[in-house]
C-alpha positions as CSV (number, residue, x, y, z in Angstrom):
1,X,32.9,4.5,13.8
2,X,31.3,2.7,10.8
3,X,29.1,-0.6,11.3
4,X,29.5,-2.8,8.1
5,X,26.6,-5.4,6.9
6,X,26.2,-6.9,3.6
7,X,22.7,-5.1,3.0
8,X,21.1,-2.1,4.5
9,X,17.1,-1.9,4.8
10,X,15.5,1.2,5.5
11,X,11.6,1.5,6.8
12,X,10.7,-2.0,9.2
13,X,7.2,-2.0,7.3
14,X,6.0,-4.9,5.2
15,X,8.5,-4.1,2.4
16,X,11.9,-3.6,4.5
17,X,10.8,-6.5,7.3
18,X,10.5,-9.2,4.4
19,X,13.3,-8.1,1.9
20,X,15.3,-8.0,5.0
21,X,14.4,-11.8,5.4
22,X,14.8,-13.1,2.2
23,X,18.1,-11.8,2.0
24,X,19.7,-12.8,5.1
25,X,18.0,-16.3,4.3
26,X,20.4,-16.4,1.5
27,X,23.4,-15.7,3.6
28,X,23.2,-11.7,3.7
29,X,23.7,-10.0,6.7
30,X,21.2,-7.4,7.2
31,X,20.7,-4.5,9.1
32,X,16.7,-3.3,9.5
33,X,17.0,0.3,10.4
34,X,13.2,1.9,11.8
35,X,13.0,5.2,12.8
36,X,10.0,4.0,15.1
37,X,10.3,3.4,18.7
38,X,8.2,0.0,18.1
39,X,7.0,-1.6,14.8
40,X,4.1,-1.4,13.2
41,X,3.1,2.3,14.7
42,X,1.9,4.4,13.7
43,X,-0.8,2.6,11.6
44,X,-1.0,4.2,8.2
45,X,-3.7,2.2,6.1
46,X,-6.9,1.0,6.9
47,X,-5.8,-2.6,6.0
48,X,-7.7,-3.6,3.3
49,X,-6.6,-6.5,1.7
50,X,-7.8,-9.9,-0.3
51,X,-7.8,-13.3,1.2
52,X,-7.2,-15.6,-2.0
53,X,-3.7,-12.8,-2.3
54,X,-2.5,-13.2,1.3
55,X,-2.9,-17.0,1.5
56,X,-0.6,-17.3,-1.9
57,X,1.7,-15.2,0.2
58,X,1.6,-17.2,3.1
59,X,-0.1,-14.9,5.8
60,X,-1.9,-16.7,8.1
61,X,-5.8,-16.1,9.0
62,X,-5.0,-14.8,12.2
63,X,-3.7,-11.5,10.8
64,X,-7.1,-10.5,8.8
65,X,-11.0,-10.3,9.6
66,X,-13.0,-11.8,6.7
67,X,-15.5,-9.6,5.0
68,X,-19.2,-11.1,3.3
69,X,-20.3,-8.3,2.0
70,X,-19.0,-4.8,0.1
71,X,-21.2,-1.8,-0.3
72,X,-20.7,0.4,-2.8
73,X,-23.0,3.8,-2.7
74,X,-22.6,7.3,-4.6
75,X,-24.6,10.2,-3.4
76,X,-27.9,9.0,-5.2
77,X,-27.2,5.0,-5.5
78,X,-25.7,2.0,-4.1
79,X,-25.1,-1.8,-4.7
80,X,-24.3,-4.5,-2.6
81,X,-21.8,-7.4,-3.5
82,X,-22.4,-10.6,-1.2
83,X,-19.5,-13.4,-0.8
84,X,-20.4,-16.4,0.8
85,X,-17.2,-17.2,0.7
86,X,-15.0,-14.3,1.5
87,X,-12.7,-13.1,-0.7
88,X,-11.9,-9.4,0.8
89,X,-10.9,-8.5,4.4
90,X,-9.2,-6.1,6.6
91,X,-5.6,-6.3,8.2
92,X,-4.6,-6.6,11.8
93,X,-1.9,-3.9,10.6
94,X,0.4,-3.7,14.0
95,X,0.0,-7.6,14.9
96,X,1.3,-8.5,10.7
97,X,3.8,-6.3,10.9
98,X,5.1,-7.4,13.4
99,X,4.9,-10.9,13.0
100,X,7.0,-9.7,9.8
101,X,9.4,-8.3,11.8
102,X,10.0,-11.6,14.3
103,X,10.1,-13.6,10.6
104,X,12.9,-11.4,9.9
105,X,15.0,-11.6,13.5
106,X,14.8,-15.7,13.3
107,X,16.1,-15.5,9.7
108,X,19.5,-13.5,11.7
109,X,18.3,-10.1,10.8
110,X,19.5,-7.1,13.0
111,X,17.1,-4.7,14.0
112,X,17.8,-1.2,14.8
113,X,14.6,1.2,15.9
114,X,14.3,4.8,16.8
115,X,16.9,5.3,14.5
116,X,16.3,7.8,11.9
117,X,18.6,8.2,8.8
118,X,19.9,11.6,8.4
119,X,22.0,11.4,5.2
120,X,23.5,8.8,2.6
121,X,27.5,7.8,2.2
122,X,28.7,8.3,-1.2
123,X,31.3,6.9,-2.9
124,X,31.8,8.5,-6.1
125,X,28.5,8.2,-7.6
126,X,27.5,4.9,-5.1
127,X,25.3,4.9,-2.1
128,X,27.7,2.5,0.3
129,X,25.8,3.3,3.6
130,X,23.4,6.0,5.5
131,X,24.2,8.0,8.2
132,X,21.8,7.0,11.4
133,X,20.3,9.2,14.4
134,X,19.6,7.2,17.2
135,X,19.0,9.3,20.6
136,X,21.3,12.0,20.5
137,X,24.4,9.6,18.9
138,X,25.2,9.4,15.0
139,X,25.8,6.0,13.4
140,X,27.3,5.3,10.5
141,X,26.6,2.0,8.4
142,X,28.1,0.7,5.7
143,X,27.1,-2.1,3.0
144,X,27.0,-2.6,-1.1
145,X,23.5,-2.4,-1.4
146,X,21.2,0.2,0.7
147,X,17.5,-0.9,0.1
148,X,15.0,2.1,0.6
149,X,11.8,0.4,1.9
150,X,10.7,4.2,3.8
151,X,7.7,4.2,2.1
152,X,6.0,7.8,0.9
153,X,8.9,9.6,2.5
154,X,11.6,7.5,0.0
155,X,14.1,8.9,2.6
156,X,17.2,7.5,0.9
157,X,16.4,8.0,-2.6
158,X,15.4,11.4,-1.8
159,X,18.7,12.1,0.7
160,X,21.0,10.4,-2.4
161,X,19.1,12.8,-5.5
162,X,17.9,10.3,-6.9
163,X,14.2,11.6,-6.5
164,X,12.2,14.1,-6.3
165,X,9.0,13.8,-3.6
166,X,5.8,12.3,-4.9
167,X,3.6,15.2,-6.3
168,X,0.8,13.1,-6.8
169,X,-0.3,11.4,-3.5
170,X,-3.3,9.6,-1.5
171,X,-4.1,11.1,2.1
172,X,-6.0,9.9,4.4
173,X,-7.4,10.5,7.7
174,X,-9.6,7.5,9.8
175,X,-10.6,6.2,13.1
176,X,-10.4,3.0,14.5
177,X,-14.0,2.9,16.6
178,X,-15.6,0.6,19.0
179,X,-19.0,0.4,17.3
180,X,-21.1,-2.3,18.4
181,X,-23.8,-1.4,16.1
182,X,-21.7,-1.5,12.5
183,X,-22.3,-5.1,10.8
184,X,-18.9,-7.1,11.5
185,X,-19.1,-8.3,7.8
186,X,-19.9,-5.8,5.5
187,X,-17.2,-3.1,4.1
188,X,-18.5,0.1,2.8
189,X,-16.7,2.4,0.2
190,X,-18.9,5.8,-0.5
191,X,-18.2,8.4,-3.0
192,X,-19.4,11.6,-3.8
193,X,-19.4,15.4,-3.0
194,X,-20.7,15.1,0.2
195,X,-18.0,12.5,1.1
196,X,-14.9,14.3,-0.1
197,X,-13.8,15.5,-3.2
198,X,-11.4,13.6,-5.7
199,X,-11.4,10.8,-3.0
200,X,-14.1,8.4,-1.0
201,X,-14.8,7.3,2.4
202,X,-14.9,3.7,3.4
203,X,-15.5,1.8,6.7
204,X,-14.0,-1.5,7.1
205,X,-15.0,-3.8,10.5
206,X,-11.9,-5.8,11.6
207,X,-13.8,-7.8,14.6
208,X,-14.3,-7.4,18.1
209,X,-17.2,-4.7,17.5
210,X,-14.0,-2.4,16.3
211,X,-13.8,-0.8,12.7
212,X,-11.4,1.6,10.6
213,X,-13.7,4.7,9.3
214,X,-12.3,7.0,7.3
215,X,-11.8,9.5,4.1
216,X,-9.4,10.1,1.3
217,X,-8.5,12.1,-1.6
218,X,-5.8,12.5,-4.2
219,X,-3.2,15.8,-3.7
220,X,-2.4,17.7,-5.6
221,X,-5.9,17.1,-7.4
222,X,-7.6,18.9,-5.0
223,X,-6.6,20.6,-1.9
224,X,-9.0,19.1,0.9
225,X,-7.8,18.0,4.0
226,X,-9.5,14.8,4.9
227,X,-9.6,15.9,9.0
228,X,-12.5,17.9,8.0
229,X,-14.3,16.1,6.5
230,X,-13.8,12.7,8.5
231,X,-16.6,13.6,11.4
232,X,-18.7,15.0,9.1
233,X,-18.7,11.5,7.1
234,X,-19.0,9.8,10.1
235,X,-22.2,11.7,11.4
236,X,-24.0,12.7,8.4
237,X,-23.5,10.5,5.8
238,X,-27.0,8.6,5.9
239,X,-24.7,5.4,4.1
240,X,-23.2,4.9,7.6
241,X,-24.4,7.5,10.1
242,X,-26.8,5.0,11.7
243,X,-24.6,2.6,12.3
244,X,-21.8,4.4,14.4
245,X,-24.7,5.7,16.8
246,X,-22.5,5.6,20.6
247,X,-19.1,4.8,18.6
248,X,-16.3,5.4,20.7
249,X,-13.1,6.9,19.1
250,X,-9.5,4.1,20.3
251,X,-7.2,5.5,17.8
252,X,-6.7,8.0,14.9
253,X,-4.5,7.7,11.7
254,X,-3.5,9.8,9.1
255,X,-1.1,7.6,6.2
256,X,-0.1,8.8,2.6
257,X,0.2,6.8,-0.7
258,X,1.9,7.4,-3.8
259,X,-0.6,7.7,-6.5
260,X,1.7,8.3,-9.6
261,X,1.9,4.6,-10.9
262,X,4.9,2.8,-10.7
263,X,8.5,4.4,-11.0
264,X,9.8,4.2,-14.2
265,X,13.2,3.2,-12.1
266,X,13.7,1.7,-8.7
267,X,17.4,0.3,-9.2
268,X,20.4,2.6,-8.9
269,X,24.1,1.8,-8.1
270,X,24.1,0.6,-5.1
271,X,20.0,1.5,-3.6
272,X,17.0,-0.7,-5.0
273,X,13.7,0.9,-3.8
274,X,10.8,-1.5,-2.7
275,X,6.9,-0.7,-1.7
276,X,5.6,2.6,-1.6
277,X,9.4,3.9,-1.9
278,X,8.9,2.3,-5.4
279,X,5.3,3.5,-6.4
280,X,4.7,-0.2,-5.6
281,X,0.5,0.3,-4.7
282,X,-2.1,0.2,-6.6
283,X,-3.7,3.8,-7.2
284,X,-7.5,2.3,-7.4
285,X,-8.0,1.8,-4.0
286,X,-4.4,3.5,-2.6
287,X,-3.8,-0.4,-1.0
288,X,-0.4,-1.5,-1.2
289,X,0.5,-4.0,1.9
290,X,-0.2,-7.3,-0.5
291,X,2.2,-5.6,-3.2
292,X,5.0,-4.4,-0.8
293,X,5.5,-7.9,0.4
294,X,5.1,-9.4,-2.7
295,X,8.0,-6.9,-3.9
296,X,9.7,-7.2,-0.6
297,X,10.1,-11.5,-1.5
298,X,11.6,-10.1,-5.2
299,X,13.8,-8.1,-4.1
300,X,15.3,-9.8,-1.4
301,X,16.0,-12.8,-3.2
302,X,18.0,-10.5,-5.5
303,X,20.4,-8.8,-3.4
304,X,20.6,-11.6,-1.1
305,X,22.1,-13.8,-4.1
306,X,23.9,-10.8,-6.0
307,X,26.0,-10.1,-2.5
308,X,26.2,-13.5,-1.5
309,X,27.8,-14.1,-5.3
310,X,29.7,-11.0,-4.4
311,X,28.0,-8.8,-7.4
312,X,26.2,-5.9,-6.4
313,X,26.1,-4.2,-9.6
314,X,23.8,-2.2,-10.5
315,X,22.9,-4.9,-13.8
316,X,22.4,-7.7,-11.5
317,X,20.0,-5.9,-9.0
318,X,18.3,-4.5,-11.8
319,X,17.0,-8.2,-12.8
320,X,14.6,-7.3,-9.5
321,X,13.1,-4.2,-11.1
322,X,12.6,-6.2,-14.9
323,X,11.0,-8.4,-13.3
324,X,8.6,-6.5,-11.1
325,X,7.7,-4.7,-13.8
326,X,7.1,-7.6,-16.5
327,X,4.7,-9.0,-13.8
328,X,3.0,-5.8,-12.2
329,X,3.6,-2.9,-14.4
330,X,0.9,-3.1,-17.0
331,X,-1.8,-3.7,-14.5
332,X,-0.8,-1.2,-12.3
333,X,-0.4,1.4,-15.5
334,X,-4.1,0.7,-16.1
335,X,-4.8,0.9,-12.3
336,X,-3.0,4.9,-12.7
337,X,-5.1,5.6,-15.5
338,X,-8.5,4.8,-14.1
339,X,-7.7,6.7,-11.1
340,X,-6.9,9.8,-12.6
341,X,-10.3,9.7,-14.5
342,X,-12.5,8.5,-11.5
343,X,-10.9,11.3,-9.3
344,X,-12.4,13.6,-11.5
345,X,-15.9,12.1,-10.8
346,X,-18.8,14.5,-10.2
347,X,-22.0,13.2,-8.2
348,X,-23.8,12.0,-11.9
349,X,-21.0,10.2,-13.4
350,X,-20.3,8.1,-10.1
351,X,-24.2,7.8,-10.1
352,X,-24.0,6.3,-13.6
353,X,-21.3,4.5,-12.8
354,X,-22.7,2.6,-10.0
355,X,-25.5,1.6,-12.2
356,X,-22.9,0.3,-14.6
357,X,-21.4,-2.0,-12.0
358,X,-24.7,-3.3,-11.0
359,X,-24.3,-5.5,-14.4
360,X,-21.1,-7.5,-12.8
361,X,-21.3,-10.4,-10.7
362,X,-19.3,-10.2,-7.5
363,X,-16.1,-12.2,-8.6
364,X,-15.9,-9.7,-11.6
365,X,-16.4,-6.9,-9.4
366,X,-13.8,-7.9,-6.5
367,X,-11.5,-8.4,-9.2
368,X,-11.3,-5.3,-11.0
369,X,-10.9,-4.0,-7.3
370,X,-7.8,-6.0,-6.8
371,X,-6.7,-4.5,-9.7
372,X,-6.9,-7.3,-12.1
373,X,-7.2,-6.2,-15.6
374,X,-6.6,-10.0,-17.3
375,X,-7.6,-10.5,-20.4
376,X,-10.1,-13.1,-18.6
377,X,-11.4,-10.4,-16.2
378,X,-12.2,-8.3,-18.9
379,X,-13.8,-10.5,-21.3
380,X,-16.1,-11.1,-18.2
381,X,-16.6,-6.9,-17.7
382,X,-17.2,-6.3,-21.6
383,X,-19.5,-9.2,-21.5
384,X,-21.7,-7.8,-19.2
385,X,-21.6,-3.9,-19.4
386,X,-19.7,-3.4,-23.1
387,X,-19.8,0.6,-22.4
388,X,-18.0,0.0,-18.6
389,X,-14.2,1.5,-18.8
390,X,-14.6,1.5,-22.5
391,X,-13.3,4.8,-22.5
392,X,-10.5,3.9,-20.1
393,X,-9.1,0.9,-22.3
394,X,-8.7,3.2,-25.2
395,X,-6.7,5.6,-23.1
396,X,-4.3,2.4,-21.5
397,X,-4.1,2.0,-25.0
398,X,-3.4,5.0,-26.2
399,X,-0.4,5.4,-23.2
């Protein structure tokens, strides 16, 4: 038996919940198919974010702990950006994701978890529906548009041939801790050989005496597995060791992110690909919560309309992608580069480097970690340290 809906949405994470939304708020009806038993686990990111970001997107202030202060230390250096008024903070990832998911059942959304797709329905060269596990019963679900919001898996895109898996990735292991002792308002990124290699470790408080501590490195850049090296961080690096004396251990993640830059394509007849599925995260940090739900709003608005309108072609889908790419492309090209370089770090150039950034005033500095490579932004950077990325403007330039 075959269940029809107007649009498909696979993956219930930021991405699938709100271009699930938008389109059935245009008159779609939407299936949101989640392989978990209950959304929002298991957490995947640590839940970084920025404030001035998430309140143009509407999330509220319940959802995120404000940070004062970053710390930024290599093995023989560090520097310390304060914000009186906070402009970075971490992410109550279960409790947004699944306010995301109630925003997308009042907007008539139908929700189907545990299920797991299995395979994709052709016809001809189309995708016209997926193939569900739920229990021990096989569904099959049909609509003219299947959106592939699965994140680093890409299930559909994969299951259809229409990609390959990432072979360039982020992974990352890290503990959510009770730790009375860690300042509530101060984040921490550290890099460095005795951190990980090709990576960094970061601890970020999200209230309550709780915060996420962890380690990550690029694949296939090097080969090390952040589990070992994540206790090790935690009890000998002098940056934080002291203050995650009697920590107590409530949950552990592990989460991947694509670090390849954004796909080249992410529209196909009859599948659009949106958030990680897409490459849609920036490769500085490996954050991409803020972009999936930007993309999420994009893309829903377009296949809500084109089915609505009764054109799901693969031209009027498409206008998703050009623009998602007019607006976030170049930025997130430059974001690639940088990554590729800094991953390839020793201990003196991120020494040197650190004494670089100690030229830049905080709102330079936080906005180079969102990402923003404005002309503004970097008028600001050249201004004050002419020799900082020089190198890696010539290269964007260059690609």
């Amino acid at each position: 038996m075959t269940t029809g809906f107007d649009v498909l949405v696979v993956g219930a994470g930021p991405a699938g919940c709100v271009t699930a939304e938008e389109a059935a708020r245009r008159g779609a009806r939407v299936c949101l198919i989640e392989q978990s038993e209950e959304i929002g686990y298991p957490i995947r990111t640590s839940g970084g974010s920025f404030i001035s970001e998430l309140r143009e997107l509407g999330i509220s202030e319940r959802f995120f702990h404000a940070i004062r202060r970053v710390k930024f230390a290599s093995r023989n250096r560090s520097i310390a950006f304060d914000y009186p008024e906070p402009v970075v903070c971490v992410l109550d990832v279960r409790a947004l994701y699944q306010h995301l998911a109630l925003m997308a059942a009042s907007a008539g959304v139908e929700l189907r978890l545990g299920s797991r797709v299995i395979d994709v329905v052709r016809e001809g060269t189309r995708v016209c529906g997926v193939i569900v596990r739920t229990g021990g019963a096989t569904h099959n679900y049909a609509a003219p548009v299947v959106v592939d919001c699965s994140g680093f898996a890409a299930v559909v895109l994969r299951k259809a041939g229409l990609r390959d898996s990432f072979r360039r990735f982020g992974f990352g292991a890290e503990y959510d801790l009770y730790a009375p002792r860690y300042p509530e308002d101060e984040a921490l990124l550290v890099v460095g050989s005795d951190v990980i290699p090709c990576g960094y470790g970061w601890a970020f408080p999200r209230g309550g005496g709780r915060v996420r501590v962890g380690v990550g490195t690029i694949h296939p850049d090097t080969r090390a597995v952040p589990q070992r090296y994540l206790d090790r961080f935690m009890h000998e690096c002098a940056a934080i060791a002291p203050s995650l004396i009697g920590a107590q251990p409530l949950e552990r993640h592990v989460g991947y992110i694509p670090s390849e830059g954004v796909c080249r394509e992410f529209v196909f007849d009859g599948v659009m690909a949106v958030g990680d599925a897409a490459g849609q995260a920036s490769t500085l940090l490996g954050e991409g919560i803020r972009y999936s739900i930007k993309a999420g709003r994009m893309a829903g608005r377009v296949v809500g309309e084109a089915v609505v309108s009764g054109d799901p072609s693969r031209a009027r889908l498409s206008q998703y992608q050009a623009r998602w790419l007019a607006e976030h492309g170049r930025f997130m090209r430059l974001a690639y580069i940088i990554n590729r370089r800094i991953a390839r770090y020793d201990d003196a150039k991120w020494d040197r480097g650190i004494a670089l950034l100690e030229k830049l005033s905080p709102q330079v500095f936080s906005r180079l970690l969102m990402s923003d490579f404005s002309p503004g932004v970097l008028a600001r950077v050249v201004a004050a340290a002419p020799r900082v990325l020089a190198s890696v403007f010539r290269s964007f330039v260059a690609n």
